[in-house]
C-alpha positions in Angstrom: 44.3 -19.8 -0.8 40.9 -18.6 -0.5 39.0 -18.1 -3.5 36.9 -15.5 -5.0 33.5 -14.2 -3.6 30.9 -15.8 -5.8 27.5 -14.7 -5.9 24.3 -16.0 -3.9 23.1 -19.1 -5.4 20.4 -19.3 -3.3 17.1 -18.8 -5.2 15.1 -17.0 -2.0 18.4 -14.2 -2.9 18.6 -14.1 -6.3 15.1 -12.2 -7.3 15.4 -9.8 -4.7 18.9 -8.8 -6.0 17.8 -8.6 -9.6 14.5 -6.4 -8.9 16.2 -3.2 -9.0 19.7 -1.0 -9.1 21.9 -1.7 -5.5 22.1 1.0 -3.3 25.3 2.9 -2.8 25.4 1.4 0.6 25.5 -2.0 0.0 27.9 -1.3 -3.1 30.0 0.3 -0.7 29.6 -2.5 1.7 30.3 -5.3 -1.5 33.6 -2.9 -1.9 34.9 -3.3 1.5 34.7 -7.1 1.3 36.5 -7.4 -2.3 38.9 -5.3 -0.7 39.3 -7.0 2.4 39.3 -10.7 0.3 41.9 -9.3 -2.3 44.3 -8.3 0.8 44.0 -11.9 2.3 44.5 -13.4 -1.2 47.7 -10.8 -1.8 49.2 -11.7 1.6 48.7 -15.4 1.2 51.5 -17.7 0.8 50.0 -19.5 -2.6 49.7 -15.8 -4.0 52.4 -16.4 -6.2 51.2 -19.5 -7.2 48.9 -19.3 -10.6 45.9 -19.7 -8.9 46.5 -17.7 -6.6 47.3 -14.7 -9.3 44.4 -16.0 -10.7 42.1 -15.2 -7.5 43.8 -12.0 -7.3 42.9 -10.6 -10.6 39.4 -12.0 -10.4 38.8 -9.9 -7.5 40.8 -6.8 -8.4 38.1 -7.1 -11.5 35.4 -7.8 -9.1 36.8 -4.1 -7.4 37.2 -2.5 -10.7 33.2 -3.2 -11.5 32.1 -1.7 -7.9 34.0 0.5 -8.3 32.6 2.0 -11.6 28.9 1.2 -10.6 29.7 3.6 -7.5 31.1 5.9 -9.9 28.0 5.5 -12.6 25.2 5.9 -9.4 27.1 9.4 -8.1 27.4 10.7 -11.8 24.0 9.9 -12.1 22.9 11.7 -8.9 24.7 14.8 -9.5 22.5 14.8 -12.9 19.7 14.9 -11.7 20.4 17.5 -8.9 22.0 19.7 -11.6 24.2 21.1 -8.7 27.0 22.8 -9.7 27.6 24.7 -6.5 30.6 23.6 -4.3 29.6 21.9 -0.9 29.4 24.0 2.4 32.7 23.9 4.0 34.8 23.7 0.7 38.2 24.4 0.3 37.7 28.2 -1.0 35.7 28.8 2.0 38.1 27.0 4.7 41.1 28.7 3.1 39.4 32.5 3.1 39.3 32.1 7.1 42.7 29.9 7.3 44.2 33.1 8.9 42.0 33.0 11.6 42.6 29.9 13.1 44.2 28.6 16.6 46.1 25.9 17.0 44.9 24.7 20.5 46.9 21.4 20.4 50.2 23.1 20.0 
C-alpha cells in the first residue's frame, strides 16, 4: 500500500516553501497528486485493510485542505477585484444567441 505524500524534509525546501502564500498553480498541481495518490491507495488491494483506510483518509484530508486553500486564494481574489460582473461568454449571453446556432457536425 503506498503511503501518504509527506512533506519535503529537505532543509534547502523548507524556507523557500514557508517564505510566502503557494500559488494557485502549484496548489492545483499538489491537488492533482493527492488525487492521483488517493486513487492508487482506493484501488489497492490492502485498501480495505486498516492501514490502508488509514492512508486513505489521510489523503482525502490532505485534498480537503487544498482544496479549501484554492477556495480561500479565489475568494480572496475576487475581493480585491470587486468584480461583480459575469465573465464574457456567460451563460446569459450564450443562451440569447442559442437560436442562431448550426450544428455542422450533424
Amino acid at each position: 500500500m503506498p503511503r501518504a505524500i509527506a512533506p519535503s524534509t529537505s532543509p534547502a525546501a523548507a524556507p523557500a516553501f514557508r517564505a510566502g502564500k503557494p500559488s494557485p498553480a502549484s496548489l492545483q498541481a499538489q491537488l492533482q497528486r493527492y488525487q492521483q495518490k488517493l486513487s492508487d491507495c482506493v484501488n489497492c488491494p490492502s485498501a480495505n485493510t486498516r492501514q490502508g483506510k488509514a492512508d486513505i483518509l489521510s489523503i482525502a484530508a490532505h485534498i480537503s485542505q487544498v482544496r479549501q486553500s484554492i477556495a480561500e486564494i479565489d475568494s480572496s481574489q475576487s475581493a480585491r477585484s470587486g468584480s461583480t460582473t459575469q465573465p464574457v461568454g456567460s451563460a446569459a449571453s450564450a443562451s440569447a444567441h442559442l437560436g442562431s446556432v448550426i450544428d455542422v457536425f450533424a
